[in-house]
Z-matrix of the N, CA and C atoms (Angstrom, degrees):
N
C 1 1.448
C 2 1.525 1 109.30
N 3 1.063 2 115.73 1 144.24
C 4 1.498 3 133.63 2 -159.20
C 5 1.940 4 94.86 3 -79.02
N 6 1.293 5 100.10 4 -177.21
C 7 1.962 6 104.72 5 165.94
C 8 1.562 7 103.37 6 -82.21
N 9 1.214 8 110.91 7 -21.84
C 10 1.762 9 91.48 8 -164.68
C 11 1.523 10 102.99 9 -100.95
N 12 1.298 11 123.35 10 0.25
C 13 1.500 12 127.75 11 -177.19
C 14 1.351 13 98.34 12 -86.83
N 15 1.746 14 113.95 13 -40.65
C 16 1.593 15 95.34 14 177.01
C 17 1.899 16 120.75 15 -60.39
N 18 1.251 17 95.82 16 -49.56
C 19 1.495 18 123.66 17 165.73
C 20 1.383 19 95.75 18 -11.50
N 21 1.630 20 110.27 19 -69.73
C 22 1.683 21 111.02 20 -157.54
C 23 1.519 22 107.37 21 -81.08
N 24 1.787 23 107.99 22 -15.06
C 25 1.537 24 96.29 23 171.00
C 26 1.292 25 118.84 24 -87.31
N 27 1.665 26 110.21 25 -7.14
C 28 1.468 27 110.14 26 167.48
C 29 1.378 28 120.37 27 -61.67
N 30 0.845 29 106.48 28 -66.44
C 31 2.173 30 133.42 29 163.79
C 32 1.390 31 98.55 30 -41.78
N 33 1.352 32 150.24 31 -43.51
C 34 1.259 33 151.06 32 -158.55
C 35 1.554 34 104.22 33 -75.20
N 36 1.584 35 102.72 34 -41.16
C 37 1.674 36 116.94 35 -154.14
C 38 1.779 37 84.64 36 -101.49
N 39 1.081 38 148.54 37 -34.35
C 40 1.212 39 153.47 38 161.58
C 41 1.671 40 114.23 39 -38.44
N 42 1.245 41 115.05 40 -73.84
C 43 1.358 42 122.45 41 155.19
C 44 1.610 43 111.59 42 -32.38
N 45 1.136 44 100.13 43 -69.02
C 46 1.461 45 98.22 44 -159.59
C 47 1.619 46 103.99 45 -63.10
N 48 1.262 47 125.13 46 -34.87
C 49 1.364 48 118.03 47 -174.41
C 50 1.627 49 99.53 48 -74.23
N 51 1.184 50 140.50 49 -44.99
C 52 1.086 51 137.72 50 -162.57
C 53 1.602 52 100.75 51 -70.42
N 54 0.987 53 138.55 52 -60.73
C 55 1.598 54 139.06 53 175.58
C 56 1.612 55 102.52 54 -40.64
N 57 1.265 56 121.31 55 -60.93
C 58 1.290 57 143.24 56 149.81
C 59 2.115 58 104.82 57 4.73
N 60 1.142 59 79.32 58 -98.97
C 61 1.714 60 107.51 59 159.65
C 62 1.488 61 112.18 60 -16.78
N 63 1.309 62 103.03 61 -80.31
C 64 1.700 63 136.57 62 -172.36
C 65 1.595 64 93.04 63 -37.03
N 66 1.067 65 93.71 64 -81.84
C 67 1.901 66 101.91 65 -176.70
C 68 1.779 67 111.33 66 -36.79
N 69 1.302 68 87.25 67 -82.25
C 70 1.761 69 113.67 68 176.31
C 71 1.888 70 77.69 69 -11.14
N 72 1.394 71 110.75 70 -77.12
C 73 1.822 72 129.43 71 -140.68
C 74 1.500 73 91.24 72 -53.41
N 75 1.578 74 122.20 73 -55.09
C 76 0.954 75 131.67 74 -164.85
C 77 1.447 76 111.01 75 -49.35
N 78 1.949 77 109.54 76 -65.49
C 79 1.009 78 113.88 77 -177.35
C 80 2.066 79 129.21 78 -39.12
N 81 1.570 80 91.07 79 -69.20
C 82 1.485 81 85.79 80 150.78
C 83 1.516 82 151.95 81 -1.26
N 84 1.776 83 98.07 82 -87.33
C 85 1.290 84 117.93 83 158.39
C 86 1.552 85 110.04 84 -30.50
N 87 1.219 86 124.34 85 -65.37
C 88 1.490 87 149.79 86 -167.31
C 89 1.849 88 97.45 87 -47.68
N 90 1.242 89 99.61 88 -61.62
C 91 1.659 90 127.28 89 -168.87
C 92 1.768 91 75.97 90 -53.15
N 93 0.884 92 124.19 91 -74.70
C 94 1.836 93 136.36 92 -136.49
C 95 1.825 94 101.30 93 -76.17
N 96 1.604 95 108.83 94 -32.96
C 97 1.591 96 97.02 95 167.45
C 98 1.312 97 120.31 96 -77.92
N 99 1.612 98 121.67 97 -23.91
C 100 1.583 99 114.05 98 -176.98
C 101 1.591 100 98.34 99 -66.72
N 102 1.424 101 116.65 100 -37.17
C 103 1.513 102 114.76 101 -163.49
C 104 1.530 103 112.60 102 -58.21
N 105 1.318 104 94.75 103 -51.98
C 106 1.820 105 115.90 104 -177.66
C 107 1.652 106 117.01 105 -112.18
N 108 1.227 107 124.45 106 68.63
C 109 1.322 108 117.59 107 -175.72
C 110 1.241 109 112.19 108 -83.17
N 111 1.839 110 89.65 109 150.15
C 112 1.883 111 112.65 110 -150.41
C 113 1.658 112 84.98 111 -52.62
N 114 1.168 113 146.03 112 -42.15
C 115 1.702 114 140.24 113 -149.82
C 116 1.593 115 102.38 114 -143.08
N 117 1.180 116 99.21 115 145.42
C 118 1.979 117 103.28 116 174.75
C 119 1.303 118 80.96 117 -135.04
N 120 1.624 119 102.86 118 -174.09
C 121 1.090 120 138.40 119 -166.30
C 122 1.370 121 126.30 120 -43.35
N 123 1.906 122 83.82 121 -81.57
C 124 1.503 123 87.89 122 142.28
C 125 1.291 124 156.05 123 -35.10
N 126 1.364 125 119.60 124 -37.06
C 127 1.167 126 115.11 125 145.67
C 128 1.516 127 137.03 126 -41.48
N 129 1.223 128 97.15 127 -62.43
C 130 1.642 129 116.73 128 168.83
C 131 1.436 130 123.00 129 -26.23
N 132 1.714 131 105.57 130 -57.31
C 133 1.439 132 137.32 131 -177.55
C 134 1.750 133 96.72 132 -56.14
N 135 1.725 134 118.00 133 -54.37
C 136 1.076 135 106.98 134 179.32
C 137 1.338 136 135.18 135 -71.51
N 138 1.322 137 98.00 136 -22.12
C 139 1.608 138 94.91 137 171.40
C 140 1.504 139 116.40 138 -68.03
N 141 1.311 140 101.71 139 -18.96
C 142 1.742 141 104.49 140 -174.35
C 143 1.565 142 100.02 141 -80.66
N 144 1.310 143 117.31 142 -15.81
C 145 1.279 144 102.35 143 -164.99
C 146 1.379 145 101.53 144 -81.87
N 147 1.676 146 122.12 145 -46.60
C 148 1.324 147 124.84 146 170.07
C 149 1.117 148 138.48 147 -28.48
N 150 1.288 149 108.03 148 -41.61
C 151 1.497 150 118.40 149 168.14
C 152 1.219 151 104.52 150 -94.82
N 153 1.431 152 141.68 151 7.72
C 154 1.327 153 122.08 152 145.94
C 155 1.357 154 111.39 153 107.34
N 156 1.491 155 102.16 154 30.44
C 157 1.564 156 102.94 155 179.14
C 158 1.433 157 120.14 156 -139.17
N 159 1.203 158 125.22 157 153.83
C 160 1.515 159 106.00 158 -170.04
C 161 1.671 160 99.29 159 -118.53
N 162 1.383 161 122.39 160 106.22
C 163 1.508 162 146.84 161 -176.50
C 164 1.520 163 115.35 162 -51.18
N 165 1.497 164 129.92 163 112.32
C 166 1.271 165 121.26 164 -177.17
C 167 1.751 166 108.53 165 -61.39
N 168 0.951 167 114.08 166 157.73
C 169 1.646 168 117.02 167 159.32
C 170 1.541 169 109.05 168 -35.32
N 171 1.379 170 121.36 169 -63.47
C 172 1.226 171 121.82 170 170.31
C 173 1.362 172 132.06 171 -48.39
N 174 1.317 173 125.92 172 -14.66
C 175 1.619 174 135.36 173 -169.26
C 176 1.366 175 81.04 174 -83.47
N 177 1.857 176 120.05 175 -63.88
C 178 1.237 177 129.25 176 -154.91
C 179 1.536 178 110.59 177 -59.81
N 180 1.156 179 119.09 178 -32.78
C 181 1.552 180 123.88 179 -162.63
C 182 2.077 181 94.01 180 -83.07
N 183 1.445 182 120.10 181 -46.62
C 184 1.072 183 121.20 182 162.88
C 185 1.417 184 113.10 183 -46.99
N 186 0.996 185 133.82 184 -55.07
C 187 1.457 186 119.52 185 169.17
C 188 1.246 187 136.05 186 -88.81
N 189 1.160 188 118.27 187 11.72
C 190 1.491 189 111.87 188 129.34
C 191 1.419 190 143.26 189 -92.63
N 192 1.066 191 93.83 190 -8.02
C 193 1.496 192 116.63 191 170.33
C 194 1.801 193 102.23 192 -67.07
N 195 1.338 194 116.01 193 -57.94
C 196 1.149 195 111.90 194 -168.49
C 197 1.718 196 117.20 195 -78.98
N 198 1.481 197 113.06 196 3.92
C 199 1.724 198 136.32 197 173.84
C 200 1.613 199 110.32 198 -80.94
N 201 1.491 200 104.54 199 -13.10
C 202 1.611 201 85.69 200 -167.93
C 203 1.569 202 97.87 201 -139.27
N 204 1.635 203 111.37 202 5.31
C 205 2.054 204 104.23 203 141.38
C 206 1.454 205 108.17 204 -81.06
């Protein structure tokens, strides 16, 4: 094999590992927020309480609903 054939299998295997990666990383990530999401319910409930309000079931279910499009 010539210098520039390695070249393109360098660049070939570069690409491919990096896309590789990308996904793999992505997927993960993905896997790890359904498991542990950044805010629950509870949370929610408390922020409402702070400001002094007490949140129907329905406020709460609307906002989580709109946390995980």
């Amino acid at each position: 094999m010539e210098i520039g054939g390695w070249i393109a299998v360098i660049i070939a295997a570069l690409v491919v590992g990096l896309a590789v990666g990308f996904f793999g990383a992505r997927f993960f990530f993905k896997k790890q927020l359904e498991k542990n999401p950044p805010i629950t319910e509870k949370m929610v409930r408390t922020m409402f309480a702070q400001m002094g309000r007490k949140p129907s079931e329905k406020q709460v279910r609307e906002i989580m609903r709109s946390m995980k499009q």
